[in-house]
C-alpha positions in Angstrom: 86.6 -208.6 -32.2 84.6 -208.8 -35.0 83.2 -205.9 -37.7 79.2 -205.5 -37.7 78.2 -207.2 -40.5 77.4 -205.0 -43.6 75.9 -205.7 -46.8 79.4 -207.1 -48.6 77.9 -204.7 -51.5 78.8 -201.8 -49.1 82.3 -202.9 -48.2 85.3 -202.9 -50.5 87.6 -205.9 -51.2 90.0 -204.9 -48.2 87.4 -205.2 -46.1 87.1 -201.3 -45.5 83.4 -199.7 -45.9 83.7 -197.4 -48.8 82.4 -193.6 -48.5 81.2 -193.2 -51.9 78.6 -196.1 -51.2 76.9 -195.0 -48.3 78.1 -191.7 -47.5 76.1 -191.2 -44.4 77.2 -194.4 -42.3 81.2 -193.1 -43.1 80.2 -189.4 -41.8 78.8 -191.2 -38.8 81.9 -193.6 -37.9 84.3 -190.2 -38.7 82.5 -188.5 -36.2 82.7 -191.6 -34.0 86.2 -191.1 -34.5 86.8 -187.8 -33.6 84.6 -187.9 -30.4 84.6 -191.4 -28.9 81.9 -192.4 -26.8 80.4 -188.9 -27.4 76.7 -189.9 -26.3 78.0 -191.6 -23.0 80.1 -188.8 -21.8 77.1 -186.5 -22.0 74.9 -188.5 -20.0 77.8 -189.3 -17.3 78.3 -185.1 -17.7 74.8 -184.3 -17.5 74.2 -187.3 -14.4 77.1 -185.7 -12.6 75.4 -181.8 -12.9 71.9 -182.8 -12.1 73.3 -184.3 -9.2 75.2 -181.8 -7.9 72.2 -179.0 -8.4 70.0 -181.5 -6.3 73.1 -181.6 -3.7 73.4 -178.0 -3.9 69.5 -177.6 -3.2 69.5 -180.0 -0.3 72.2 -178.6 1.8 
């Protein structure tokens, strides 16, 4: 697969985005790294409960 495209001003020569240039977008991919997929297993979380309250209303 291929990187997203970044300004090459914001990448290093390795290739690597480096932190001290835009310290924001590496605090959001380290976070992205310690909780994969964060945002989707929420919603698949939060699905799962709202269904189960309307199931647990309905029977």
């Amino acid at each position: 697969m291929t990187e997203p495209s970044l300004p090459s001003s914001k990448r290093s020569k390795a290739g690597r985005i480096d932190p001290q240039q835009d310290p924001e977008m590496y605090a959001q991919l380290r976070a992205e790294l310690k909780a994969p997929y964060r945002g989707l297993r929420q919603f698949v979380y939060i699905g799962f409960g709202l269904s189960g309250l309307i199931g647990a209303f309905i029977f």
